[in-house]
mmCIF file of the N, C-alpha and C atoms, coordinates in Angstrom:
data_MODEL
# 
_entry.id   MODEL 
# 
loop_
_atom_site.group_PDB 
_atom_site.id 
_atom_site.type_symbol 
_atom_site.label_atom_id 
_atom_site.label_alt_id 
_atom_site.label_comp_id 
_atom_site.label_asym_id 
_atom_site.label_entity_id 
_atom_site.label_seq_id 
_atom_site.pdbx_PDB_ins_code 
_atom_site.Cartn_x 
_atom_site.Cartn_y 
_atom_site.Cartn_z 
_atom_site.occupancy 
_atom_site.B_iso_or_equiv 
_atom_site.pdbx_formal_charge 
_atom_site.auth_seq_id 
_atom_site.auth_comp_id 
_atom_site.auth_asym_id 
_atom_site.auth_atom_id 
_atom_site.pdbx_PDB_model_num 
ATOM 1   N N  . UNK A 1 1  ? 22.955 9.440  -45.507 1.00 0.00 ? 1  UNK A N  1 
ATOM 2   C CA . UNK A 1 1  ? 22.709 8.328  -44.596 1.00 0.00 ? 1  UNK A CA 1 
ATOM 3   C C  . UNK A 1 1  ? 22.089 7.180  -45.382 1.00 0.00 ? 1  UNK A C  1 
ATOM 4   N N  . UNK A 1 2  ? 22.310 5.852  -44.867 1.00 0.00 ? 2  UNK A N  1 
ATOM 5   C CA . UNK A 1 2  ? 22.038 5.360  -45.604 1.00 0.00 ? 2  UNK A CA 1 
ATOM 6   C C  . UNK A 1 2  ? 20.686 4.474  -44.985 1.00 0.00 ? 2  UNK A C  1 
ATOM 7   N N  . UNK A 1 3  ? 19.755 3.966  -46.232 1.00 0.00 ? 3  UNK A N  1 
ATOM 8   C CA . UNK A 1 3  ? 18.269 3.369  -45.699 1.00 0.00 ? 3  UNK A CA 1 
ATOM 9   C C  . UNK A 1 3  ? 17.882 1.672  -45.928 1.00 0.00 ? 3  UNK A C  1 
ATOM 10  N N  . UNK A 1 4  ? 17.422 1.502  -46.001 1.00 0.00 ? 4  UNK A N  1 
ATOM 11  C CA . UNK A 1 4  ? 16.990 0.489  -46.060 1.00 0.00 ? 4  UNK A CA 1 
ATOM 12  C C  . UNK A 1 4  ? 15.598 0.279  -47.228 1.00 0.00 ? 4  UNK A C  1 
ATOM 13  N N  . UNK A 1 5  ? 14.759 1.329  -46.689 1.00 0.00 ? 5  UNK A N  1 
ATOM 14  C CA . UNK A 1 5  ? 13.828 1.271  -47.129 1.00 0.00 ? 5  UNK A CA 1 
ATOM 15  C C  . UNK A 1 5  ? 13.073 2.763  -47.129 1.00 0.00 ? 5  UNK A C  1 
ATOM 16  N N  . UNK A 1 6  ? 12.497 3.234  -48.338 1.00 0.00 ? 6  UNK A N  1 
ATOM 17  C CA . UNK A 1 6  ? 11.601 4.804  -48.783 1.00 0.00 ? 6  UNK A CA 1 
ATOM 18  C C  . UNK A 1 6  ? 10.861 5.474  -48.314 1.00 0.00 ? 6  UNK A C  1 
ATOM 19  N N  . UNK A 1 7  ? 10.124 5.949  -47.904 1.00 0.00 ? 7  UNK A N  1 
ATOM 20  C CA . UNK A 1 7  ? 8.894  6.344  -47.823 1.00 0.00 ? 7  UNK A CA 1 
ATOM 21  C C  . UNK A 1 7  ? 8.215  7.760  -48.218 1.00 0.00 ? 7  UNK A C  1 
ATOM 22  N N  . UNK A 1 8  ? 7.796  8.073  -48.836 1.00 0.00 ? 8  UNK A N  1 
ATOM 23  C CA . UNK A 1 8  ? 6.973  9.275  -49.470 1.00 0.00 ? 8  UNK A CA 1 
ATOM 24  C C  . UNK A 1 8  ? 5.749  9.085  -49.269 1.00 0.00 ? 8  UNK A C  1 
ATOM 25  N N  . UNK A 1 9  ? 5.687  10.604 -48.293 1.00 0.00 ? 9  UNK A N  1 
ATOM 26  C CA . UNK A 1 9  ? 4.397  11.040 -47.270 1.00 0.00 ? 9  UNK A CA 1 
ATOM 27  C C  . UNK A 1 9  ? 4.171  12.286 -47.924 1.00 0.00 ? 9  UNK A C  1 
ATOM 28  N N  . UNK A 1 10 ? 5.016  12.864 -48.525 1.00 0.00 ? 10 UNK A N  1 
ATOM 29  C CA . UNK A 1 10 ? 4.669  14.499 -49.437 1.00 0.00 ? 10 UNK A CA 1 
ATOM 30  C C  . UNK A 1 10 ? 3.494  15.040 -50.158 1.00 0.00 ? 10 UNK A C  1 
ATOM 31  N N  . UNK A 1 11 ? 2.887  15.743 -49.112 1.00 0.00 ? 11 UNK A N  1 
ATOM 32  C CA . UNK A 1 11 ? 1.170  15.932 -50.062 1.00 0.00 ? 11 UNK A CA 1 
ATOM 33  C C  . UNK A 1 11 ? 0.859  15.570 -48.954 1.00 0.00 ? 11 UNK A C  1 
ATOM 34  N N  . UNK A 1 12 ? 0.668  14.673 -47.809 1.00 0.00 ? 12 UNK A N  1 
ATOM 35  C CA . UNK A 1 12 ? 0.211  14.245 -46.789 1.00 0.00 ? 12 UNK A CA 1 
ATOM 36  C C  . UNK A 1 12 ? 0.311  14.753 -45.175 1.00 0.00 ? 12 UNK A C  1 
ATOM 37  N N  . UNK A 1 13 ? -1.494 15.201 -44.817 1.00 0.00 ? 13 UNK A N  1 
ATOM 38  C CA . UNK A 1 13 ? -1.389 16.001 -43.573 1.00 0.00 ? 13 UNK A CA 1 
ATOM 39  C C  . UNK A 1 13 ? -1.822 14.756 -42.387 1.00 0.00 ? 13 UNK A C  1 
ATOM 40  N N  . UNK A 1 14 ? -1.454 14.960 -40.923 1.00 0.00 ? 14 UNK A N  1 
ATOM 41  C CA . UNK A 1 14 ? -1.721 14.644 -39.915 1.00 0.00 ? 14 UNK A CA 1 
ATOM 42  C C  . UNK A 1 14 ? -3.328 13.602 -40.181 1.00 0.00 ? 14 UNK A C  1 
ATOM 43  N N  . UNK A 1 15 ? -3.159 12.641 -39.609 1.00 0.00 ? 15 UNK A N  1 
ATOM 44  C CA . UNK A 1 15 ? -2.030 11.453 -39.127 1.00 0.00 ? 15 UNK A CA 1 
ATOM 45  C C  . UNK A 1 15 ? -1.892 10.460 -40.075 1.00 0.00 ? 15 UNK A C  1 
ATOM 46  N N  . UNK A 1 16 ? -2.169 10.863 -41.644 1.00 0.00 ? 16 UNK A N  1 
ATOM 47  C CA . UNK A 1 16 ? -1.692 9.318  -42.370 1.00 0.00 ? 16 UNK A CA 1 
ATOM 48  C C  . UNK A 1 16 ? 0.026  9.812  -42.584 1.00 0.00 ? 16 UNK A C  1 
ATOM 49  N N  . UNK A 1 17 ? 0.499  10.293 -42.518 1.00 0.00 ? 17 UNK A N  1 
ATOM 50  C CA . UNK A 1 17 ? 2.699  10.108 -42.379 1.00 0.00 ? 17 UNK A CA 1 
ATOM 51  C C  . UNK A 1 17 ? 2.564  9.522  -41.865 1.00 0.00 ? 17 UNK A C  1 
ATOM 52  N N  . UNK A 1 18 ? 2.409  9.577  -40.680 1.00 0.00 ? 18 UNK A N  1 
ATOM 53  C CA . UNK A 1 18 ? 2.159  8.481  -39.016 1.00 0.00 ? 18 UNK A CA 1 
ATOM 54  C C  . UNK A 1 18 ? 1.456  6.928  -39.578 1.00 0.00 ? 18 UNK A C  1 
ATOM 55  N N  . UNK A 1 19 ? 0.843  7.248  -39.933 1.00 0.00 ? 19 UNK A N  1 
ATOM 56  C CA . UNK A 1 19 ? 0.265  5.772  -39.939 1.00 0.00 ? 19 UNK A CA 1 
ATOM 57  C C  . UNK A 1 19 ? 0.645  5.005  -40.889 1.00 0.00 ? 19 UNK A C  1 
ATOM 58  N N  . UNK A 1 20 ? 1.523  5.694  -42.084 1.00 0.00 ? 20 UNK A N  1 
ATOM 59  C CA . UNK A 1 20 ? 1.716  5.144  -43.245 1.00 0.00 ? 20 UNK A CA 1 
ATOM 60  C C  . UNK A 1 20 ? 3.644  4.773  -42.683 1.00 0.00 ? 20 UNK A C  1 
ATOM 61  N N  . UNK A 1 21 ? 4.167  5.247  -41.625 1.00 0.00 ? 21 UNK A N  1 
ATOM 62  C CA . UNK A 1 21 ? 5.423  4.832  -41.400 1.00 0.00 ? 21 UNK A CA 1 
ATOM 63  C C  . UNK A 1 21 ? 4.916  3.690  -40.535 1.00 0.00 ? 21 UNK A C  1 
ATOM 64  N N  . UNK A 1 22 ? 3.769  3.643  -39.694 1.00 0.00 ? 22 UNK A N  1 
ATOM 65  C CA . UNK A 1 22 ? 3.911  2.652  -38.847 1.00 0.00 ? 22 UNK A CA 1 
ATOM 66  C C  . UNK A 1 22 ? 3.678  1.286  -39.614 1.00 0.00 ? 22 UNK A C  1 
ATOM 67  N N  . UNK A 1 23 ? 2.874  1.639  -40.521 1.00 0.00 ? 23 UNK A N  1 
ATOM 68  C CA . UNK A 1 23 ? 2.508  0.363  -41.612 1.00 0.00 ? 23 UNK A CA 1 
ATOM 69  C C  . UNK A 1 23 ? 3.829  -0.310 -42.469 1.00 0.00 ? 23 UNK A C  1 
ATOM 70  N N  . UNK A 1 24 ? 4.819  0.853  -42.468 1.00 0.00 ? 24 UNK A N  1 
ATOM 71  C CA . UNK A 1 24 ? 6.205  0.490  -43.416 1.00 0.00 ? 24 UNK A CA 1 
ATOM 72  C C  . UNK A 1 24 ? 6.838  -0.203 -42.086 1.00 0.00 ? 24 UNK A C  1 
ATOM 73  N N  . UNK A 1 25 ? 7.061  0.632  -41.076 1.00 0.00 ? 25 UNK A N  1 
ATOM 74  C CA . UNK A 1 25 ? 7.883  -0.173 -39.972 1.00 0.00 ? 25 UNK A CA 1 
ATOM 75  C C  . UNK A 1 25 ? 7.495  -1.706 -39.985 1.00 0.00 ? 25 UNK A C  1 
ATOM 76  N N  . UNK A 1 26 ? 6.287  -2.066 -39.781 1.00 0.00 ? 26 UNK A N  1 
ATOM 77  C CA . UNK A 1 26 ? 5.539  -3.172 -39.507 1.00 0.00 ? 26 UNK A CA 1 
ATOM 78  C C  . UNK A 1 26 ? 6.405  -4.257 -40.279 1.00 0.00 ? 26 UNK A C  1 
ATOM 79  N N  . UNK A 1 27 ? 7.040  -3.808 -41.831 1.00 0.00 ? 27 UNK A N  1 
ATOM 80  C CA . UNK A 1 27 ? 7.441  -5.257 -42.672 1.00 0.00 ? 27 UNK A CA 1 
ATOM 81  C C  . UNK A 1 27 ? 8.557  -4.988 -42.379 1.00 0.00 ? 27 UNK A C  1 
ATOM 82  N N  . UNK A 1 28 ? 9.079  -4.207 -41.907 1.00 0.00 ? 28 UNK A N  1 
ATOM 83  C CA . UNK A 1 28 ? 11.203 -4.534 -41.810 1.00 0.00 ? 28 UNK A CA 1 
ATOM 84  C C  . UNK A 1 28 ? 11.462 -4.779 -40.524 1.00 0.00 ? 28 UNK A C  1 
ATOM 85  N N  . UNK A 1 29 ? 12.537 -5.246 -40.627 1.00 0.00 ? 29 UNK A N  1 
ATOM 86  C CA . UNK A 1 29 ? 13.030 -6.202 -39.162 1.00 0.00 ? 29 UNK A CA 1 
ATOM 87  C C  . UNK A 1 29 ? 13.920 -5.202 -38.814 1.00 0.00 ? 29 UNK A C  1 
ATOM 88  N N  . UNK A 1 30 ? 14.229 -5.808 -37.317 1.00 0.00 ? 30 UNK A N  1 
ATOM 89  C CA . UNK A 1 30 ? 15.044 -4.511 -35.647 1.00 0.00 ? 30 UNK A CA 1 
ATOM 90  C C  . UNK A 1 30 ? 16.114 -4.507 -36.863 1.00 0.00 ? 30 UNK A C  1 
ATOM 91  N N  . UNK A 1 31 ? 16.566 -3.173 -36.482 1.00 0.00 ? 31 UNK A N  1 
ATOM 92  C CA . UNK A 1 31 ? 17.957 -2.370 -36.865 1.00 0.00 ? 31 UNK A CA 1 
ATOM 93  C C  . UNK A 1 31 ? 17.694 -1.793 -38.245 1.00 0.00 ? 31 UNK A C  1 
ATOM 94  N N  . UNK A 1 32 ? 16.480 -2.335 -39.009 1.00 0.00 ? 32 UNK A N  1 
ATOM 95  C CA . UNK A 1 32 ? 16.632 -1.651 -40.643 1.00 0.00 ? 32 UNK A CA 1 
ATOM 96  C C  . UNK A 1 32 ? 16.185 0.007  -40.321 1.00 0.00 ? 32 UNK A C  1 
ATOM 97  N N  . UNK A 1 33 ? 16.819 1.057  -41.170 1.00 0.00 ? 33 UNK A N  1 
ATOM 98  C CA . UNK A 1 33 ? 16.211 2.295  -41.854 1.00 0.00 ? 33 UNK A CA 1 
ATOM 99  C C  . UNK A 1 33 ? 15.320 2.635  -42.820 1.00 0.00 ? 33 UNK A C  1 
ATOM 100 N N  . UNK A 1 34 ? 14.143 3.330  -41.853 1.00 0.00 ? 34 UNK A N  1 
ATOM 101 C CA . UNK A 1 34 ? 13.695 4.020  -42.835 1.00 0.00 ? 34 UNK A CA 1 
ATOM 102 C C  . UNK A 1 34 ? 13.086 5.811  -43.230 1.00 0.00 ? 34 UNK A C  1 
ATOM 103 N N  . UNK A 1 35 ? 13.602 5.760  -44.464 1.00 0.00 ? 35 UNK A N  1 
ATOM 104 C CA . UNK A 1 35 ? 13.640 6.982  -44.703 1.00 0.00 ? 35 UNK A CA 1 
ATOM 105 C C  . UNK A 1 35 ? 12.400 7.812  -45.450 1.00 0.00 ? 35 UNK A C  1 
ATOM 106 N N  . UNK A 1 36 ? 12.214 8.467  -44.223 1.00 0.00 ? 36 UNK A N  1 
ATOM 107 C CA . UNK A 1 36 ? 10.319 9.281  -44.917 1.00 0.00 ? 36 UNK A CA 1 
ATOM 108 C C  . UNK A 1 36 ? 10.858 10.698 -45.058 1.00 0.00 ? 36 UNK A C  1 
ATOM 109 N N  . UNK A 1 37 ? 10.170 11.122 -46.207 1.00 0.00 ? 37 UNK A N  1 
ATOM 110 C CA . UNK A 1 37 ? 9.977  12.627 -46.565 1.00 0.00 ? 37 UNK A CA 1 
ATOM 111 C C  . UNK A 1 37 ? 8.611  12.715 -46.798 1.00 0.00 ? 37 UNK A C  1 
ATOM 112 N N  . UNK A 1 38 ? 8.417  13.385 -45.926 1.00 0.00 ? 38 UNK A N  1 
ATOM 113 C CA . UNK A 1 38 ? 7.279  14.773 -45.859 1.00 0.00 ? 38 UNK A CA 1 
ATOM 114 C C  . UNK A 1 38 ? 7.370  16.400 -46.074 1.00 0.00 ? 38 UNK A C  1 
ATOM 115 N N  . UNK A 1 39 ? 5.971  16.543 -46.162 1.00 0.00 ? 39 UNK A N  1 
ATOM 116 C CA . UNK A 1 39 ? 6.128  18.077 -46.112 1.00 0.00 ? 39 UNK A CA 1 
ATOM 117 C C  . UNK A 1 39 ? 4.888  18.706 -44.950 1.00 0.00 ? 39 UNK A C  1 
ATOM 118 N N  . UNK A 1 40 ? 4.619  17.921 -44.612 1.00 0.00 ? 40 UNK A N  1 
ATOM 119 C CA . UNK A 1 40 ? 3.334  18.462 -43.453 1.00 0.00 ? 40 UNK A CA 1 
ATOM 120 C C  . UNK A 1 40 ? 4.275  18.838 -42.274 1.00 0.00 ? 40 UNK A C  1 
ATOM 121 N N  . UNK A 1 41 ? 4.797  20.217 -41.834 1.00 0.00 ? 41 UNK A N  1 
ATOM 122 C CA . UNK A 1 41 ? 5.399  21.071 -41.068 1.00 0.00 ? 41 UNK A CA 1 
ATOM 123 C C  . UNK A 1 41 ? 4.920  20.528 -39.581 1.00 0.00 ? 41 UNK A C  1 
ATOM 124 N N  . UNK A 1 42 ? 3.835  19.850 -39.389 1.00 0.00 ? 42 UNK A N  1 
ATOM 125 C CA . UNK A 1 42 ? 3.527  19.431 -37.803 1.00 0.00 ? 42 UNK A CA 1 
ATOM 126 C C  . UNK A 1 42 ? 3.914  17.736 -38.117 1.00 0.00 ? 42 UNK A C  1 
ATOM 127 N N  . UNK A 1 43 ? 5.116  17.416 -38.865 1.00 0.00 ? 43 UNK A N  1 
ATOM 128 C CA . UNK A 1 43 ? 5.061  15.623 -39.060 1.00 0.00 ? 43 UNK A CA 1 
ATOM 129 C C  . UNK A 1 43 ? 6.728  16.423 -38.054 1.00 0.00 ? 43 UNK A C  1 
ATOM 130 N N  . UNK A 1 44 ? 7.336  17.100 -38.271 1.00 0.00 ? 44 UNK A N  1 
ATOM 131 C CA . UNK A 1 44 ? 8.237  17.465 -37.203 1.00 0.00 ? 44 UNK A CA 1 
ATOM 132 C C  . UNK A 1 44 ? 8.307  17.480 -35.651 1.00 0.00 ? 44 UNK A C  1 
ATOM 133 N N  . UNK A 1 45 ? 7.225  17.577 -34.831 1.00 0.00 ? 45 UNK A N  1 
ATOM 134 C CA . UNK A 1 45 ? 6.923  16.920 -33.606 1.00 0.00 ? 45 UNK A CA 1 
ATOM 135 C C  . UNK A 1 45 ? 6.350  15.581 -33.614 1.00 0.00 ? 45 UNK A C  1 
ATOM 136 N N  . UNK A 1 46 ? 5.213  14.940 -34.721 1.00 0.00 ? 46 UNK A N  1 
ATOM 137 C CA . UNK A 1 46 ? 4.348  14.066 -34.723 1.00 0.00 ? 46 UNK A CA 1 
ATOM 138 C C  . UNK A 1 46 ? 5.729  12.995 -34.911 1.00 0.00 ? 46 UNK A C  1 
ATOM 139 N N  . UNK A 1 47 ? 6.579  13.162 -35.391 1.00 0.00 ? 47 UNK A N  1 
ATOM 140 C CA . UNK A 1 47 ? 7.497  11.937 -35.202 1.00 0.00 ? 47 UNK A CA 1 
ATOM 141 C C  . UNK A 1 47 ? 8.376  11.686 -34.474 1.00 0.00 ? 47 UNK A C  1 
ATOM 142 N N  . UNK A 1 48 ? 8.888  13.099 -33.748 1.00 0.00 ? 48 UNK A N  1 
ATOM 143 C CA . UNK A 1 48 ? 9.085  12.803 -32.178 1.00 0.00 ? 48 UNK A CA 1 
ATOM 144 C C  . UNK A 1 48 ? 8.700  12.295 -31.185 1.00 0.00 ? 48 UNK A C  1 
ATOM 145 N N  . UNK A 1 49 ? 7.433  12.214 -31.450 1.00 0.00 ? 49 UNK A N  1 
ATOM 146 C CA . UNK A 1 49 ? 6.503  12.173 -30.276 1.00 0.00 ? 49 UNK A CA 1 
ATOM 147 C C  . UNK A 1 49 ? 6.034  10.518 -30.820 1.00 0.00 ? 49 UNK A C  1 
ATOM 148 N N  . UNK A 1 50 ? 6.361  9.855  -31.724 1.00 0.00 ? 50 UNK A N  1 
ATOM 149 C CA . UNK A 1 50 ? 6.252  8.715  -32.359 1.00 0.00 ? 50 UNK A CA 1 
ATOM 150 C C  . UNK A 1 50 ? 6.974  7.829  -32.057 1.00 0.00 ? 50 UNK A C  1 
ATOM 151 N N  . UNK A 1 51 ? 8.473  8.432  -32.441 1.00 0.00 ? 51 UNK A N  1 
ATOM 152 C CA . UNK A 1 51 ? 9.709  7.832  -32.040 1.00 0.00 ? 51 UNK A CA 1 
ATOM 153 C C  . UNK A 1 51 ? 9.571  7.265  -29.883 1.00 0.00 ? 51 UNK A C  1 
ATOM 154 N N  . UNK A 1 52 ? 9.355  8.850  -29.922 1.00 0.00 ? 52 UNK A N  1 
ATOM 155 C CA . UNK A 1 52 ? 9.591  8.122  -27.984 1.00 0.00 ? 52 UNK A CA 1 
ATOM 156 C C  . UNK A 1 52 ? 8.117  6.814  -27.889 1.00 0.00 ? 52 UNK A C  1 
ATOM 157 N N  . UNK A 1 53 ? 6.979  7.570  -28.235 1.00 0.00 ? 53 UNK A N  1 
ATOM 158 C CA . UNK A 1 53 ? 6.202  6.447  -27.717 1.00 0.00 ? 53 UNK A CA 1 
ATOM 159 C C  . UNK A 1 53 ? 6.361  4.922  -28.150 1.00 0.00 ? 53 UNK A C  1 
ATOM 160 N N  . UNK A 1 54 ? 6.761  4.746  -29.477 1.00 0.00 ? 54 UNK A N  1 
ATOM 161 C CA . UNK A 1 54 ? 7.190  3.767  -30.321 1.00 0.00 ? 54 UNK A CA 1 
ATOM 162 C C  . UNK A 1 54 ? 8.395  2.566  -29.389 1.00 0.00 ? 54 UNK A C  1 
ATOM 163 N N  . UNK A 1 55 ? 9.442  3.411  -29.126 1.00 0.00 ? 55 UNK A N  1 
ATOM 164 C CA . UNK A 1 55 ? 10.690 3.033  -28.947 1.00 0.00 ? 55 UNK A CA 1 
ATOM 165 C C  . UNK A 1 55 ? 11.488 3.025  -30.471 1.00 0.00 ? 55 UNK A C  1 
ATOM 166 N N  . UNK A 1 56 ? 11.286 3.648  -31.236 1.00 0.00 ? 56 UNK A N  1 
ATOM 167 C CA . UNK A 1 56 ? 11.842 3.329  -32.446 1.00 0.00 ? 56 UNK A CA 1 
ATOM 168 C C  . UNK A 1 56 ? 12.818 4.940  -32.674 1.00 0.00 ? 56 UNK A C  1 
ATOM 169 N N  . UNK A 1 57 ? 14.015 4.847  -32.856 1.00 0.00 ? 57 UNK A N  1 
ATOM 170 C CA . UNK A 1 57 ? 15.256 5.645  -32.883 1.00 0.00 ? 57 UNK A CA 1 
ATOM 171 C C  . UNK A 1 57 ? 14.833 7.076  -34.181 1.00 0.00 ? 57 UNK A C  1 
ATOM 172 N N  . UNK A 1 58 ? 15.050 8.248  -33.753 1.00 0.00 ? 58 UNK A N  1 
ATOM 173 C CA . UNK A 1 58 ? 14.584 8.874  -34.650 1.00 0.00 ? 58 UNK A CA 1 
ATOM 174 C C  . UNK A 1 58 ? 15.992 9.432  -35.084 1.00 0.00 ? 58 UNK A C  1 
ATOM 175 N N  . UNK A 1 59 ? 16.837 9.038  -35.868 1.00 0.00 ? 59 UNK A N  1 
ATOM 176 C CA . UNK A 1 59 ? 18.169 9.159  -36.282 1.00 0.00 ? 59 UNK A CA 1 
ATOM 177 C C  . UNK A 1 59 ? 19.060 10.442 -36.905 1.00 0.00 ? 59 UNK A C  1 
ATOM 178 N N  . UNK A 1 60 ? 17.708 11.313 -37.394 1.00 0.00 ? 60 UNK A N  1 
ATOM 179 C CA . UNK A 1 60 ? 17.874 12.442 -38.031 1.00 0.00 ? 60 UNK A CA 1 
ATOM 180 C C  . UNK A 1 60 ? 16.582 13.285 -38.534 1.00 0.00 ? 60 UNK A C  1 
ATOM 181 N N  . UNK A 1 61 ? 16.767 14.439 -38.624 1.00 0.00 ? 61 UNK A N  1 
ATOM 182 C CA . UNK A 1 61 ? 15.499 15.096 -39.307 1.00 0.00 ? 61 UNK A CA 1 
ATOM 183 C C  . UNK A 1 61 ? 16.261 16.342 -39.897 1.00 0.00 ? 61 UNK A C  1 
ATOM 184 N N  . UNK A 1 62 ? 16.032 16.405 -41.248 1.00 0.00 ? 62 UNK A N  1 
ATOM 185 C CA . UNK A 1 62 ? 16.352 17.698 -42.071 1.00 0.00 ? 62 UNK A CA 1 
ATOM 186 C C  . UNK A 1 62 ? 15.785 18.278 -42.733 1.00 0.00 ? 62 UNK A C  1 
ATOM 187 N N  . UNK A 1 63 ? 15.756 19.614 -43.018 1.00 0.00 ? 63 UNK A N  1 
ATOM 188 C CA . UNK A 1 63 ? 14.890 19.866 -43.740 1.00 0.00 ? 63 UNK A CA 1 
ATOM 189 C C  . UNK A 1 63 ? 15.154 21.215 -44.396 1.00 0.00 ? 63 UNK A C  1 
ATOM 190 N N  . UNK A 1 64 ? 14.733 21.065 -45.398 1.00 0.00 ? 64 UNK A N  1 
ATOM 191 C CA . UNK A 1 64 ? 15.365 21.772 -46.729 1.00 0.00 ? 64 UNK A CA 1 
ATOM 192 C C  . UNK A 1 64 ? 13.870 22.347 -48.003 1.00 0.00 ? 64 UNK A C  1 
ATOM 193 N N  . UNK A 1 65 ? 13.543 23.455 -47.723 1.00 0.00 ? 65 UNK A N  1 
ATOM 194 C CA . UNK A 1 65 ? 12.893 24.140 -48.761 1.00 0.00 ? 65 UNK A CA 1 
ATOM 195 C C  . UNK A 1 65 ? 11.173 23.876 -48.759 1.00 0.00 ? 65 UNK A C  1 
ATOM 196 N N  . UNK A 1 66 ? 10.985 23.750 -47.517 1.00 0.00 ? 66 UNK A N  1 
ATOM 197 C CA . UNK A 1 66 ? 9.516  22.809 -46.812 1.00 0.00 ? 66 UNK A CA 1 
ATOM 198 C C  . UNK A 1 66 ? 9.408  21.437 -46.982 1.00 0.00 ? 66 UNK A C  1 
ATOM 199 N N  . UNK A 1 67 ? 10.200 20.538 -47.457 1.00 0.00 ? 67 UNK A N  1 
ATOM 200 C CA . UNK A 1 67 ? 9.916  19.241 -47.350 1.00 0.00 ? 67 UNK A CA 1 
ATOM 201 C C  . UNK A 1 67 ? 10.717 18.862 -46.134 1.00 0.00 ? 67 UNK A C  1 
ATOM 202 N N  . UNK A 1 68 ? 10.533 17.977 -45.177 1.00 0.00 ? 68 UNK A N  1 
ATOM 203 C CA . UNK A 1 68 ? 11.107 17.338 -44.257 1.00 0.00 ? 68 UNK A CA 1 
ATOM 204 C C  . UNK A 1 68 ? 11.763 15.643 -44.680 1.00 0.00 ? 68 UNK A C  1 
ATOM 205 N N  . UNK A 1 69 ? 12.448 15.312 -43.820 1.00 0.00 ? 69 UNK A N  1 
ATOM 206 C CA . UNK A 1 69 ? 13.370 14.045 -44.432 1.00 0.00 ? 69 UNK A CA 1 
ATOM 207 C C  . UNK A 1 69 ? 14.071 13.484 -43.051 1.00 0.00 ? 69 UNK A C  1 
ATOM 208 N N  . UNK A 1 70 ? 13.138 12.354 -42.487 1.00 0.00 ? 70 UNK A N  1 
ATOM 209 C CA . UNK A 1 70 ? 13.183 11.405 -41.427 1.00 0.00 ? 70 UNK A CA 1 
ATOM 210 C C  . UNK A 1 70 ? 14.145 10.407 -41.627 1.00 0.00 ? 70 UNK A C  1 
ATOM 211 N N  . UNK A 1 71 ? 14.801 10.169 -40.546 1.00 0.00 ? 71 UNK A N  1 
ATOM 212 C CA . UNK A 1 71 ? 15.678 8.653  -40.948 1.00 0.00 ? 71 UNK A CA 1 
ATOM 213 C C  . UNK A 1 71 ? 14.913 8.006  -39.484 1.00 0.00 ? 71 UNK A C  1 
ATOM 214 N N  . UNK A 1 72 ? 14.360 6.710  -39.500 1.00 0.00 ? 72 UNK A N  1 
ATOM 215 C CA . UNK A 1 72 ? 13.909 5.998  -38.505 1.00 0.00 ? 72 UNK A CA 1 
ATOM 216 C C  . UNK A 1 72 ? 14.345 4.905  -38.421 1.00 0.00 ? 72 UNK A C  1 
ATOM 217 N N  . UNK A 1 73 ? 15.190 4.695  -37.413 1.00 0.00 ? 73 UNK A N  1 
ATOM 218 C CA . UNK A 1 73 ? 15.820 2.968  -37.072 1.00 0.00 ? 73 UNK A CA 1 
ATOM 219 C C  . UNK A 1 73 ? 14.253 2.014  -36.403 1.00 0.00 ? 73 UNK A C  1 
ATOM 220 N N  . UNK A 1 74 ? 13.984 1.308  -36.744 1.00 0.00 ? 74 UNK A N  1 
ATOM 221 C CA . UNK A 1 74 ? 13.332 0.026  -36.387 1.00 0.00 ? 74 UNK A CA 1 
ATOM 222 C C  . UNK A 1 74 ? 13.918 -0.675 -35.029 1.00 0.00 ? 74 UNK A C  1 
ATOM 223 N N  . UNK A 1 75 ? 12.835 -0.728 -33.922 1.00 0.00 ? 75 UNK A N  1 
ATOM 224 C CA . UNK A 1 75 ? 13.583 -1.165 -32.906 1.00 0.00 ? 75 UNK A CA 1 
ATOM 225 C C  . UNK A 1 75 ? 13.375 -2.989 -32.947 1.00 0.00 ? 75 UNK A C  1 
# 
């Protein structure tokens, strides 16, 4: 998929992922991607639960070998 823009949260527990995507969201404009990998196993609801309150599209979540890998559309 393709992004727009990075983010590496890996090493990072509850709530700086969260706060460190909301800080990335903050500089890109409606419709850009961005793509966070984590590995904190509870950033798998915490960005669900981000996405709905947000309004911001949670596009994908995969995850492969304990790291997790977000795609977030910018509303």
């Amino acid at each position: 998929m393709n992004c727009d823009k990075e983010l590496d949260v890996r090493g990072l527990n509850c709530p700086l992922p969260i706060l460190r995507t909301k800080k990335s969201l903050m500089d890109m404009t409606t419709g850009q991607v961005l793509k966070i990998m984590a590995t904190d196993p509870g950033s798998v609801i915490d960005f669900q639960v981000f996405a709905d309150q947000t309004g911001n599209e949670l596009l994908s979540l995969l995850e492969a070998a304990g790291e997790f890998t977000f795609y977030m559309k910018k509303k």
